[in-house]
ZAKE-231065 format. One record per residue (C-alpha): residue in one letter; x, y, z. Coordinates in steps of 0.25 Angstrom, whole numbers, padded with zeros to 4 digits, always signed. Each point is the difference from the previous one (the first is absolute). Last residue first. Layout:
residues N
AXYZ;...
END
This chain:
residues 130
X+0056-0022-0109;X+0011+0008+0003;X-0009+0011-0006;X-0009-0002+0012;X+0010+0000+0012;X+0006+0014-0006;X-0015+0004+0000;X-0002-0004+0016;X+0013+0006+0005;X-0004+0013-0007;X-0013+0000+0006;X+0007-0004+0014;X+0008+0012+0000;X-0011+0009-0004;X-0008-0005+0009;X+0010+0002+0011;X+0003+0015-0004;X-0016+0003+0001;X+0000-0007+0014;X+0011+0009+0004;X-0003+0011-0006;X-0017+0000+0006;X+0000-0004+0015;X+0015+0001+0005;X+0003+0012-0009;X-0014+0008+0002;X+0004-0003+0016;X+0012+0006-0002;X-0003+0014-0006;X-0013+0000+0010;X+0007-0002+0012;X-0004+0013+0008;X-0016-0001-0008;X+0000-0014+0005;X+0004+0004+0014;X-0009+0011+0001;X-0012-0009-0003;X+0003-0011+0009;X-0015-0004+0005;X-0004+0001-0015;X+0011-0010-0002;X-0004-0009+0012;X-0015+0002-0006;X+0006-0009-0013;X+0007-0009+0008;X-0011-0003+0008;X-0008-0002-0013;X+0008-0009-0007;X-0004-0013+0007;X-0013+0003-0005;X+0002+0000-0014;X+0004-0015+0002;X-0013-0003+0003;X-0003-0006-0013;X+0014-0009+0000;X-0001-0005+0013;X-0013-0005-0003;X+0005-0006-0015;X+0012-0007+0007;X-0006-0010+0007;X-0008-0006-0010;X+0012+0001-0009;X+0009-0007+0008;X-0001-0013-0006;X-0001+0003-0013;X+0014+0005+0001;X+0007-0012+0002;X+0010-0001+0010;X+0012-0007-0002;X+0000+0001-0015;X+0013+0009+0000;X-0006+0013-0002;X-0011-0002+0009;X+0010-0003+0012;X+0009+0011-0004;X-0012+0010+0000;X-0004-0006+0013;X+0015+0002+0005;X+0000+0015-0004;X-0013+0003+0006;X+0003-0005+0014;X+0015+0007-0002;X-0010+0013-0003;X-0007-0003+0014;X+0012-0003+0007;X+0007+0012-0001;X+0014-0001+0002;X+0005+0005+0011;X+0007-0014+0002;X+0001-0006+0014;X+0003-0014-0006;X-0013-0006+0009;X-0009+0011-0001;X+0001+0002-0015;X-0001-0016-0001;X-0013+0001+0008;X-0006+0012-0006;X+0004-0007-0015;X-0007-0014+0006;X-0013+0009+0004;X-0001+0006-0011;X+0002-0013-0010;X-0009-0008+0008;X-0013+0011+0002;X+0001+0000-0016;X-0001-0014+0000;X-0010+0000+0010;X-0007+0010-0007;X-0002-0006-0012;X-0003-0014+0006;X-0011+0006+0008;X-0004+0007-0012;X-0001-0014-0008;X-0008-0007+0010;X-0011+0012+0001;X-0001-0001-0015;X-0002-0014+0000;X-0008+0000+0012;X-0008+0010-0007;X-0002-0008-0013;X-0005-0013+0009;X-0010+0008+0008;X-0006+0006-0014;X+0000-0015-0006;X-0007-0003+0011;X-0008+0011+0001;X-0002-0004-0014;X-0004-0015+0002;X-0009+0004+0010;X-0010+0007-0011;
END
């Protein structure tokens, strides 16, 4: 019986370790992007350069992906809830939406559409080349 409290003990520090990790390397990309956006005085936003550099890190073998899965999955389940002040900052601005509508349909439905479309076509090209 006190081998698998053990064995039970052992998995959670495992676990624990792993999401520490996770969120340190996360926590490192963020706060090397705010620093850097800081220090050069670009409007850039630092959490989207964050992100870039974490994706260029996992794509060139620096970081590995399984080490940021047990970090990544919480963030990821509550992300929904990040939305929500957005979402009652439209309700709040009700008239403005329905002033803007014609451009805000462009912005949040054309543009997207048009980049699909773009990068669809790229894509196949790509595939018959091959």
């Amino acid at each position: 019986m006190s081998t698998n409290r053990v064995d039970a003990g052992k998995k959670i520090i495992k676990h624990s370790a792993r999401f520490i990790l996770s969120a340190a390397i996360i926590s490192a990309f963020l706060f090397s992007a705010h620093a850097l956006s800081n220090y050069f005085s670009v409007s850039f936003p630092a959490p989207l350069s964050a992100m870039l550099a974490l994706f260029l890190a996992l794509q060139l073998g620096i970081v590995k992906l399984h080490w940021l899965t047990s970090g990544a999955h919480p963030l990821l389940n509550y992300m929904p809830l990040f939305f929500v002040p957005a979402a009652a900052a439209i309700i709040e601005h009700v008239e403005l939406v329905a002033r803007y509508w014609l451009p805000l349909l462009l912005c949040l439905v054309i543009v997207p559409l048009i980049g699909l479309f773009i990068i669809g076509t790229i894509m196949q090209r790509l595939g018959e080349e091959q």
